[in-house]
LUMVEX-437821 format. One record per residue (C-alpha): residue number from 1; residue in three letters; y, x, z. Coordinates in nm, 3 decimals. Layout:
// residues N
NODE   resi   resn     north      east        up
NODE    NUM    ala         Y         X         Z
...
//
This chain:
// residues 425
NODE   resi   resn     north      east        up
NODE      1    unk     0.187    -1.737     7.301
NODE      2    unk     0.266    -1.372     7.232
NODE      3    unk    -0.106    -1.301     7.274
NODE      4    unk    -0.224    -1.521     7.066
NODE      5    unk     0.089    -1.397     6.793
NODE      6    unk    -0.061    -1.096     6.843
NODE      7    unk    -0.417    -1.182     6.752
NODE      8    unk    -0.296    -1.351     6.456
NODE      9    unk    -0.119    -1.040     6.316
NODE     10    unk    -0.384    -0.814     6.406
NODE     11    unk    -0.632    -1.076     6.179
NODE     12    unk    -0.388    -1.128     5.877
NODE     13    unk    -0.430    -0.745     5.841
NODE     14    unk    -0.766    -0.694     5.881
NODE     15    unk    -0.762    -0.965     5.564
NODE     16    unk    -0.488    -0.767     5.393
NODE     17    unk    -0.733    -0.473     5.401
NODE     18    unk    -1.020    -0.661     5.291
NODE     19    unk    -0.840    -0.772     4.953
NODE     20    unk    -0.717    -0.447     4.876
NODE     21    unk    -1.044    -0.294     4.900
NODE     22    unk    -1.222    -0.593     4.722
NODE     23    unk    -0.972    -0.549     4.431
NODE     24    unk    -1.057    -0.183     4.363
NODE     25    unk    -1.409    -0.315     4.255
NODE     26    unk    -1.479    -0.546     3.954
NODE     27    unk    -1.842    -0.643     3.825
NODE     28    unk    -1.982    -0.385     4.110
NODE     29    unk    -1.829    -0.050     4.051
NODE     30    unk    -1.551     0.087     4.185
NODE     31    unk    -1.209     0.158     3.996
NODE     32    unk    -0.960     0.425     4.035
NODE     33    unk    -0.756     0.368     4.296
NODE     34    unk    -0.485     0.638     4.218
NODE     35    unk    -0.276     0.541     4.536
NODE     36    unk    -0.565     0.592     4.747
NODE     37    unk    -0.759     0.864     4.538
NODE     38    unk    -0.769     1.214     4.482
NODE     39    unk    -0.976     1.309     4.190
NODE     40    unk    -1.085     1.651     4.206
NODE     41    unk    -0.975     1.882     3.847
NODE     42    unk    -1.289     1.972     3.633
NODE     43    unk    -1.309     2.293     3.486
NODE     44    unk    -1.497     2.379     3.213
NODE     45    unk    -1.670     2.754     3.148
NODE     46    unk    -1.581     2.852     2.830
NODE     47    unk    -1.875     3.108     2.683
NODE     48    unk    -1.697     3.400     2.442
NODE     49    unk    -1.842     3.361     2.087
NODE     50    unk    -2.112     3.597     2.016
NODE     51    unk    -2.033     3.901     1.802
NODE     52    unk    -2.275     3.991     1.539
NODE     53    unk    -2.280     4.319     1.339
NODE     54    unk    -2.463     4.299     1.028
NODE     55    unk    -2.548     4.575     0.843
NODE     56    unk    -2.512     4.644     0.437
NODE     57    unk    -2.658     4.840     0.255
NODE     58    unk    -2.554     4.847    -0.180
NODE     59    unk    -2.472     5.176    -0.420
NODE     60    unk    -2.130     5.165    -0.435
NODE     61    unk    -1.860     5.401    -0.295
NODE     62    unk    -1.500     5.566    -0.415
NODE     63    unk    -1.313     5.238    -0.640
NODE     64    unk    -1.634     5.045    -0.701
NODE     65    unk    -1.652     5.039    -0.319
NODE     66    unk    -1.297     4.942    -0.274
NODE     67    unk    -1.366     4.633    -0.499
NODE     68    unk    -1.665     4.552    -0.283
NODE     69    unk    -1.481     4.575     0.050
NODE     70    unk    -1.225     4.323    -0.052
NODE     71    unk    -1.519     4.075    -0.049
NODE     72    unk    -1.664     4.193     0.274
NODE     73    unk    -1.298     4.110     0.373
NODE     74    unk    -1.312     3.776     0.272
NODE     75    unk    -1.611     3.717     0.470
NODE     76    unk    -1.515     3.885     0.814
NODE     77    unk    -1.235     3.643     0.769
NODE     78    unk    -1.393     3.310     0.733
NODE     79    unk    -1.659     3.473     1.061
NODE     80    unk    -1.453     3.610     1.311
NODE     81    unk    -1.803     3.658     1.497
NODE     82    unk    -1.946     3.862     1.241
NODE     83    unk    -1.834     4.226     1.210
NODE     84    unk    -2.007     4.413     0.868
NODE     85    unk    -2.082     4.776     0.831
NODE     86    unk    -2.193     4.902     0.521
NODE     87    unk    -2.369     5.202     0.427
NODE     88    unk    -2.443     5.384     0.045
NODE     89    unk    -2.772     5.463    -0.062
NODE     90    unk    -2.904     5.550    -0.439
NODE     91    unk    -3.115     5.298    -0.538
NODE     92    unk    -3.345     5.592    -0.685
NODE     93    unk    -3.387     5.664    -0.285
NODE     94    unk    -3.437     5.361    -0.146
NODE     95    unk    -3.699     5.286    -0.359
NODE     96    unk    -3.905     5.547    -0.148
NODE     97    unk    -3.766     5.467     0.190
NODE     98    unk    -3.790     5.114     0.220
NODE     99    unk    -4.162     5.004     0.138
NODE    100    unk    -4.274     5.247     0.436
NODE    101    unk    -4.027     5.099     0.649
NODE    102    unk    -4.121     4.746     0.555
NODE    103    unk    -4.499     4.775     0.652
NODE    104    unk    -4.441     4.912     0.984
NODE    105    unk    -4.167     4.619     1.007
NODE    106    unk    -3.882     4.729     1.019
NODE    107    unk    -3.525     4.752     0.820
NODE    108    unk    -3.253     5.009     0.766
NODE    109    unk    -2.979     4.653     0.680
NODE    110    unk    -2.920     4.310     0.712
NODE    111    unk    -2.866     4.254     0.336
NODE    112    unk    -2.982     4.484     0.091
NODE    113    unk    -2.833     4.545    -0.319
NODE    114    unk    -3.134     4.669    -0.457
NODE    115    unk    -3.278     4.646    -0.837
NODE    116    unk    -3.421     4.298    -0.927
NODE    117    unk    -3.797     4.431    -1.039
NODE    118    unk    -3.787     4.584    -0.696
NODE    119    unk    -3.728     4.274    -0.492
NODE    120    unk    -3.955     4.059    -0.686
NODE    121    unk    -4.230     4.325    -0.575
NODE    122    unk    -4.159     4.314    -0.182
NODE    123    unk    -4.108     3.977    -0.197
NODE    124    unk    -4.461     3.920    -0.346
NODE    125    unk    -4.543     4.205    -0.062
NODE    126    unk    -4.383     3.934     0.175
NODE    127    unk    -4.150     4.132     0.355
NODE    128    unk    -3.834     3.918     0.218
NODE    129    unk    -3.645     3.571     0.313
NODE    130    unk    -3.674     3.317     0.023
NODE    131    unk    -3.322     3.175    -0.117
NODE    132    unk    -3.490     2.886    -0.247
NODE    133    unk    -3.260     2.535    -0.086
NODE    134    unk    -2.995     2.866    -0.012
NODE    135    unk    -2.826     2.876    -0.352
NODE    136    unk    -2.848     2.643    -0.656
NODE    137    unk    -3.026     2.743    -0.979
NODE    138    unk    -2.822     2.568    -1.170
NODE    139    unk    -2.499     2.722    -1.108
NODE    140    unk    -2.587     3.071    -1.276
NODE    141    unk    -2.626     3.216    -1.598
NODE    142    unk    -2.904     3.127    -1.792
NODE    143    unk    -3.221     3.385    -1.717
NODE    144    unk    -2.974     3.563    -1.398
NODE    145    unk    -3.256     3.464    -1.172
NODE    146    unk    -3.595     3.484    -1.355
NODE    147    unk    -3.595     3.872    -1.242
NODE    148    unk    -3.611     3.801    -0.846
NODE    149    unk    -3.815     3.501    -0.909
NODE    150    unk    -4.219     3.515    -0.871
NODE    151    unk    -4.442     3.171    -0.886
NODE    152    unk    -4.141     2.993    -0.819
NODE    153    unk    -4.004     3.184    -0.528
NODE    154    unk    -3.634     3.272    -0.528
NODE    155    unk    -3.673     3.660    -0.327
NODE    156    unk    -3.312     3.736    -0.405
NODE    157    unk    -2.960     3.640    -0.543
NODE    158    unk    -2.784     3.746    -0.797
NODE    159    unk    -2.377     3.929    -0.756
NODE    160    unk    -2.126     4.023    -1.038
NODE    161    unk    -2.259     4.214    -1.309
NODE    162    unk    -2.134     4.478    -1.526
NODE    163    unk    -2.190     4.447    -1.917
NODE    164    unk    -2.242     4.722    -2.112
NODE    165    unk    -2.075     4.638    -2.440
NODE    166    unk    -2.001     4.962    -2.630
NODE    167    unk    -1.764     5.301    -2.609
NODE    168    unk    -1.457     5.285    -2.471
NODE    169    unk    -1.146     5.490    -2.601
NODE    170    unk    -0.771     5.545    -2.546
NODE    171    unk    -0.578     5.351    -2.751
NODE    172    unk    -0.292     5.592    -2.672
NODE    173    unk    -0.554     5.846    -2.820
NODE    174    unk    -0.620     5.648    -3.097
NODE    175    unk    -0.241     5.581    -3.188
NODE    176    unk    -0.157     5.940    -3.189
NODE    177    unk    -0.422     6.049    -3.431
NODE    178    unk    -0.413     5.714    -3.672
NODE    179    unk    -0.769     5.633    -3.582
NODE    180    unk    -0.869     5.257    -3.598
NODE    181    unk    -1.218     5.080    -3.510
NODE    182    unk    -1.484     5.060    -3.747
NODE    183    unk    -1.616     4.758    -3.888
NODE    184    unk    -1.930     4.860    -4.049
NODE    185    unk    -2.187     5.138    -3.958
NODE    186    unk    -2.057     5.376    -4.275
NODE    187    unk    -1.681     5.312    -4.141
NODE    188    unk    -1.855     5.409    -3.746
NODE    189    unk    -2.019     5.741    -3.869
NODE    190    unk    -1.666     5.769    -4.091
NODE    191    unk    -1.459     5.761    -3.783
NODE    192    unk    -1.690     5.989    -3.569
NODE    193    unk    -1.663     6.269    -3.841
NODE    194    unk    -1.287     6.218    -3.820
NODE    195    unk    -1.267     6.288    -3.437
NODE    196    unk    -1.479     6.606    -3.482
NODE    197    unk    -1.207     6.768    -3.694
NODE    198    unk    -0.940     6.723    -3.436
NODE    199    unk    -0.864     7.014    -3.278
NODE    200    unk    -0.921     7.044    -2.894
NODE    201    unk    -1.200     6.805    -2.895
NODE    202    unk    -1.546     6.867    -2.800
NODE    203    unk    -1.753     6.601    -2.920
NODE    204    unk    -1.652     6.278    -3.015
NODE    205    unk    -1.845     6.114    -2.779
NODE    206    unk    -1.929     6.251    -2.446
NODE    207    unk    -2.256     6.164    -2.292
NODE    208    unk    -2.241     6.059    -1.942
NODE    209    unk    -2.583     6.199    -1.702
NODE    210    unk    -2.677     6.104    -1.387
NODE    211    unk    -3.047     6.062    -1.387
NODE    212    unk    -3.071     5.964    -1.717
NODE    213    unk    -2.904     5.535    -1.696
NODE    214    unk    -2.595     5.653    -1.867
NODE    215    unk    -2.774     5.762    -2.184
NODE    216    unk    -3.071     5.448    -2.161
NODE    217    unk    -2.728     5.233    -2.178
NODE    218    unk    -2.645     5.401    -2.517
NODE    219    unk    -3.011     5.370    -2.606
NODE    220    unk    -3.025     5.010    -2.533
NODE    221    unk    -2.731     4.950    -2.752
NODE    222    unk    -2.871     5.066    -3.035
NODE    223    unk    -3.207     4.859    -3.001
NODE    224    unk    -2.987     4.530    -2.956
NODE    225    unk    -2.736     4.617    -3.244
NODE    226    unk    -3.031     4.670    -3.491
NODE    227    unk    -3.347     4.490    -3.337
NODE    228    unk    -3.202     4.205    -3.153
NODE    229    unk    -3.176     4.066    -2.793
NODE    230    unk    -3.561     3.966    -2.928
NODE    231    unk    -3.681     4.300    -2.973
NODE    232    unk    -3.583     4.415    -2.657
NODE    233    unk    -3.751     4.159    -2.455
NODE    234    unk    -4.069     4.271    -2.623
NODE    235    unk    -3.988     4.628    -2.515
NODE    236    unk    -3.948     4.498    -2.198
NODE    237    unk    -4.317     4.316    -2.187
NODE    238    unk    -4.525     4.577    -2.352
NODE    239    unk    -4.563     4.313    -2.645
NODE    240    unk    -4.369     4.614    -2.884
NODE    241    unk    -4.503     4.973    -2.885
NODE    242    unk    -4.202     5.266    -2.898
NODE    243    unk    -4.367     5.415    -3.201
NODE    244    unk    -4.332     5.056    -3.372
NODE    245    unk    -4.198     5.147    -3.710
NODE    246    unk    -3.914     4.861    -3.613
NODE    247    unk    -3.815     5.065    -3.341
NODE    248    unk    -3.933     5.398    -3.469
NODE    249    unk    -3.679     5.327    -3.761
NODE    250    unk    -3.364     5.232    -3.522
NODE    251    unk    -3.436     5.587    -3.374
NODE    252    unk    -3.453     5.789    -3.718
NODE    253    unk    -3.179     5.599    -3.919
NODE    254    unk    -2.965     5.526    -3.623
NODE    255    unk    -2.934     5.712    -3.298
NODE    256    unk    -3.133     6.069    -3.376
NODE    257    unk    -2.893     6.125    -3.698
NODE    258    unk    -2.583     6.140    -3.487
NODE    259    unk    -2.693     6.319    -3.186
NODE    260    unk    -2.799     6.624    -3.470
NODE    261    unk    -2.486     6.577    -3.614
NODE    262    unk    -2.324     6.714    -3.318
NODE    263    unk    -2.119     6.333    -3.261
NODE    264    unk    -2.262     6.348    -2.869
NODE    265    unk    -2.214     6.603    -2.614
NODE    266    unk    -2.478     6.765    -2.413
NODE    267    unk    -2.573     6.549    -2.117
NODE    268    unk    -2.238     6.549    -1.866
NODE    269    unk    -2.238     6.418    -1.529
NODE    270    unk    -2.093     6.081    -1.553
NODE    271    unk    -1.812     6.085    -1.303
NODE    272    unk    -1.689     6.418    -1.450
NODE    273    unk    -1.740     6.280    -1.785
NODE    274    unk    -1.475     6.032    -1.730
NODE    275    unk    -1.227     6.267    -1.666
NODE    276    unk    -1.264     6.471    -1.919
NODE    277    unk    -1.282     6.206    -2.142
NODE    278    unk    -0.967     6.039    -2.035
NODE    279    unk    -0.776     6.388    -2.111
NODE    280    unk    -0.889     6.414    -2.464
NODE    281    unk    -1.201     6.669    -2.491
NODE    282    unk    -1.396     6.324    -2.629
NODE    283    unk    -1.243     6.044    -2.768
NODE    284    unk    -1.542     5.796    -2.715
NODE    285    unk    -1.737     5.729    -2.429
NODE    286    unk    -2.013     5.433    -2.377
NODE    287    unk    -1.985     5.283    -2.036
NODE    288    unk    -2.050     4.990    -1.862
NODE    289    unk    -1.722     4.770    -1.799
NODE    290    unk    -1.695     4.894    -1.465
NODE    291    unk    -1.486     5.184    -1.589
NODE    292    unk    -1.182     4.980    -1.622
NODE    293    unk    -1.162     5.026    -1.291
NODE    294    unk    -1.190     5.420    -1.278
NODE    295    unk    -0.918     5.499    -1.507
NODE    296    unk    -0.525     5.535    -1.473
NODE    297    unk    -0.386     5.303    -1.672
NODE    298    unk    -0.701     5.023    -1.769
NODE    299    unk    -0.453     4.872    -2.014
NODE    300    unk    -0.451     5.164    -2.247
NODE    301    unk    -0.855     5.115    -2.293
NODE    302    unk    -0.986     5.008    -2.615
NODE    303    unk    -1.359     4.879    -2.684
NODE    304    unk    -1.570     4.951    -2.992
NODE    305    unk    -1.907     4.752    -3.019
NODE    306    unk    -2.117     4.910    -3.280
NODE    307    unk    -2.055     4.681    -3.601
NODE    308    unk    -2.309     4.396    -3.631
NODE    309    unk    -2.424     4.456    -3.240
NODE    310    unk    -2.603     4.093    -3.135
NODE    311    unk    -2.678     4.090    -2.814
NODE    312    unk    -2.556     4.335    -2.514
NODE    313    unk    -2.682     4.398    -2.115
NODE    314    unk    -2.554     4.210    -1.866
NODE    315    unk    -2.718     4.373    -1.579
NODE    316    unk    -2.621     4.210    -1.229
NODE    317    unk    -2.700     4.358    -0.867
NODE    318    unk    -2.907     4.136    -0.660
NODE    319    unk    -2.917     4.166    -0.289
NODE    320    unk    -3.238     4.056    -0.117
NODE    321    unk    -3.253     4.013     0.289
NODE    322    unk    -3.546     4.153     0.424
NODE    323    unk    -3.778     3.969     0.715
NODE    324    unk    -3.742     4.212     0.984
NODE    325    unk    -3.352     4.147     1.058
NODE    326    unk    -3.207     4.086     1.397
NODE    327    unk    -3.027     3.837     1.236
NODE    328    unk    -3.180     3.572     0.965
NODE    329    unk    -2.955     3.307     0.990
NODE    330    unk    -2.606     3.537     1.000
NODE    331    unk    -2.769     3.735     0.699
NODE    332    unk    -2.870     3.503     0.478
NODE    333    unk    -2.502     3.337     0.523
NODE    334    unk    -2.360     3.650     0.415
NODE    335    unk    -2.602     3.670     0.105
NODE    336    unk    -2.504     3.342     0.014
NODE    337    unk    -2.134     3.389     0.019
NODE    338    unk    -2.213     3.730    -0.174
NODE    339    unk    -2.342     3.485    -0.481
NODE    340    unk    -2.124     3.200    -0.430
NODE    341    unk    -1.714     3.257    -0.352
NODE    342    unk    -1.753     3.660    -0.301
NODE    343    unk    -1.804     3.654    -0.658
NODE    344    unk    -1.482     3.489    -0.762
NODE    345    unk    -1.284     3.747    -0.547
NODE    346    unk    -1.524     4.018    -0.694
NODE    347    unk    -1.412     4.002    -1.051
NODE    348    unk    -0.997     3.977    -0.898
NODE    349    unk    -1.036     4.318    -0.798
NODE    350    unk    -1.053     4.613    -1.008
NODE    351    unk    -1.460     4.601    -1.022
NODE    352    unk    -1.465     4.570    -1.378
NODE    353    unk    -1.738     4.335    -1.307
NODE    354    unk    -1.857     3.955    -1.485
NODE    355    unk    -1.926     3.704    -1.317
NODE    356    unk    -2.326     3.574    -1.290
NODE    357    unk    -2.183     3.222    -1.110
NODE    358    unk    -2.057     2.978    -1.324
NODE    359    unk    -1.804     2.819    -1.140
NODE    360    unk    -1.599     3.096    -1.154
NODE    361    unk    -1.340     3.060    -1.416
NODE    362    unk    -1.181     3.331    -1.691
NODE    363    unk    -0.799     3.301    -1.442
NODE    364    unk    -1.015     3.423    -1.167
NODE    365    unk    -1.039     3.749    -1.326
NODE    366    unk    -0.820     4.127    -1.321
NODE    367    unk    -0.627     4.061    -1.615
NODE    368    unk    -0.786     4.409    -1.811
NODE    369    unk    -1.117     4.251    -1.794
NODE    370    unk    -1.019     3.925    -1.930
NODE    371    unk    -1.043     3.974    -2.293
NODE    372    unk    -1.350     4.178    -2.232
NODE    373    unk    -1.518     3.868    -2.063
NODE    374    unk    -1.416     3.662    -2.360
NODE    375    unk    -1.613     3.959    -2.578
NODE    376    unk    -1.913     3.908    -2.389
NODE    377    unk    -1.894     3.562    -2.384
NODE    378    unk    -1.945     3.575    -2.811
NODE    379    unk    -2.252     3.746    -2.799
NODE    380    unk    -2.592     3.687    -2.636
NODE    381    unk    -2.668     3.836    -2.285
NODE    382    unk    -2.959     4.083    -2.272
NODE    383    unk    -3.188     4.183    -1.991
NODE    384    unk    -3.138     4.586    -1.850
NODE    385    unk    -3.435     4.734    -2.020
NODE    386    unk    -3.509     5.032    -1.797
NODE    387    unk    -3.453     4.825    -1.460
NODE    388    unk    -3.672     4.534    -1.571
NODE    389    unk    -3.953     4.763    -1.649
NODE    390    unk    -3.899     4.968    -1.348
NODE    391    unk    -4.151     5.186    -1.187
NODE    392    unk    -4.247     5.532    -1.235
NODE    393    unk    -4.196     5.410    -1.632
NODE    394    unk    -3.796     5.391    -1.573
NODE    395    unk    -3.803     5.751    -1.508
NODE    396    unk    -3.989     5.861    -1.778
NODE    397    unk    -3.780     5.676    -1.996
NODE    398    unk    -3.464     5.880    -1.830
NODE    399    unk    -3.645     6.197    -1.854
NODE    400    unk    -3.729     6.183    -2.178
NODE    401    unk    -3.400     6.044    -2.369
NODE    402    unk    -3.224     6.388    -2.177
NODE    403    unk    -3.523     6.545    -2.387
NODE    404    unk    -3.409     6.363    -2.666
NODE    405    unk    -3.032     6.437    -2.606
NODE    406    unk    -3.072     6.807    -2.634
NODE    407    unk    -3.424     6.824    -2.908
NODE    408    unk    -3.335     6.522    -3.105
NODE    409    unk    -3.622     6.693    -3.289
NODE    410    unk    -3.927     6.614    -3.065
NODE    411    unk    -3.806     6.235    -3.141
NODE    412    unk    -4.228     6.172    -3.188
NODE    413    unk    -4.295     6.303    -2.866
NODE    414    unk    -4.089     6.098    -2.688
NODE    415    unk    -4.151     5.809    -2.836
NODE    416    unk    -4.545     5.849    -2.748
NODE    417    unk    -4.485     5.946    -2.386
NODE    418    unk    -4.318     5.615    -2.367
NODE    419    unk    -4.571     5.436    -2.506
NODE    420    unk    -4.814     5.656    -2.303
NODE    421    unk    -4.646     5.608    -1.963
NODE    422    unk    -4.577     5.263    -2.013
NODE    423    unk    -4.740     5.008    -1.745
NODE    424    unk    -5.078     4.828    -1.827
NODE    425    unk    -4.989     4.493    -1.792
//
């Protein structure tokens, strides 16, 4: 009997064993078991995120860079991967370095501020990315793109842009000497004689010099106060000679009578010019609206349009991203962002700058450039003259308005070397 006890026990385990194994596994695979199980830990390799560095190229340096920076900021903020390093270049020299570097494929930058005329031209060369399905049309001012735009091609994208809506002054200055703006031409010349007899100043407006954009911005002013946003865009296309009595006639009645009057200084470099217009040797000085940003105190600035004006610049800076980067995809999401949301923190800063995307409102902007915004708003938005003609013909026209400066006299030469030197089209 205990043998066959025995026998029975040993069976009713060997059973036990069987059902516990049998209910570990349920339509044919086996479950977890954890009493019975040890599951071995998983780890997973983790790969550190690739850093990028893309590099920038753009004019800027001093404040204007500053402003720029913050954006660059913004962006090295949103990609922790992506480290920018930016370098300054003239445009004036780039314009010489970059198509040799282009046809032996290669690229000083990533992304690239260069004029608009100029980008069209490589991008027809094919050296450039196309933006078209990058950024929307649609969501810029009017015309912003039709300079970096060839046979439907989008070559590059537009950032803030400076307007260039007449000559700034102190109002401190103004205040102290009982000057007010002019509303009329006579009231204009009326006011410029008055700042000549002050004592201590030079000139009543100083004429800022670089290679010769300072005084084509003055030029251009003219043209659109007394020809017309119209007039200029046939400058622009050849479709107008210079020695057009329209034109001809804006020179003689207009511009030439002042400068022989003695109401402009002699050419000035424009950096110093600032300066010594802010301490009183001029009382006027015509500048793009990125000078609120080079001054002390941007709230004592005043602006006087000349009376009637119709139309004014509104010259952006385009970037463009050129084929031969390391880095396409990184690149092109930086120029994006550069024309999208880096221009609402743009205009914030103290760039002095306008906005060329128009989902950026007028509480996005540094409160001094506000009501100028507003200004610029009222009147029509003009095309740079100079930089949409470009070429060998942009320095001509800077040469020869420094000519003009100094010999307001040889007024009929100058206007027939433009016409001379303009391109065939």
């Amino acid at each position: 009997m205990d043998a066959k006890k025995m026998l029975l026990g040993l069976f009713l385990v060997g059973v036990l064993s069987i059902a516990v194994v049998a209910s570990g596994c349920i339509g044919g695979q086996q479950t977890s078991t954890p009493t019975t199980v040890t599951q071995k830990e998983t780890v997973t390799e983790t790969k550190p995120v690739e850093q990028i560095t893309l590099k920038v190229i753009g004019p800027w340096y001093g404040a204007e860079l500053d402003a720029f920076m913050e954006v660059i900021k913004a962006f090295e903020a949103q990609h922790p991967n992506i480290k920018v390093e930016y370098k300054t270049y003239r445009a004036e020299d780039l314009s010489t370095i970059l198509p040799l570097q282009f046809e032996s494929g290669d690229t000083p930058a990533d992304v690239i501020a260069m004029w608009g005329w100029f980008i069209a031209e490589m991008g027809q060369k094919g050296h450039l990315m196309e933006f078209n399905g990058v950024i929307n049309p649609d969501e810029y001012v009017p015309g912003i793109l039709d300079t970096v735009t060839v046979d439907g091609k989008i070559y590059g994208v537009p950032f803030t842009a400076a307007a260039k809506p007449g000559f700034w002054y102190r109002k401190s200055f103004f205040e102290k000497y009982g000057l007010k703006p002019p509303e009329t031409w006579d009231e204009f010349v009326a006011l410029l004689e008055k700042i000549k007899q002050i004592p201590g100043v030079k000139a009543p407006i100083v004429s800022g010099d670089s290679v010769g954009w300072p005084l084509s911005d003055v030029t251009e002013h003219f043209i659109l106060t007394f020809g017309g946003k119209d007039l200029q865009l046939k400058l622009i296309n050849g479709e107008v000679k210079w020695e057009d009595p329209q034109v001809r006639s804006i020179f003689e009645q207009r511009l030439v009578p002042l400068l022989k009057a003695g109401y402009f200084s002699d050419p000035i470099e424009w950096t110093s010019a600032v300066d010594l217009w802010w301490k009183g040797d001029y009382a006027l000085y015509f500048m793009g609206t990125w000078i609120t940003g080079m001054v002390d105190d941007p709230t004592d600035l005043g602006l006087i349009s000349l009376p009637g004006v119709k139309a004014m610049v509104l010259a952006p800076d385009y970037f463009m991203v050129p084929k031969y980067t390391s880095h396409p995809k990184e690149a092109m999401e930086l120029a994006k962002f550069l024309a999208t949301e880096g221009q609402r923190i743009h205009v914030g800063t103290k760039s002095g700058k306008l906005a060329t995307w128009k989902k950026v409102s007028i509480d996005d902007y540094w409160e001094p450039m506000k009501d100028v915004a507003k200004v610029v708003a009222n009147v029509e938005s003009a095309p740079d003259l100079d930089d949409s003609v470009g070429g060998e013909w942009q320095k001509v026209f800077w040469d020869q308005l420094k000519l003009l400066w100094v010999q307001p006299d040889r007024l009929d030469d100058v206007l027939s070397t433009l016409d001379a030197k303009f391109p065939k089209k």
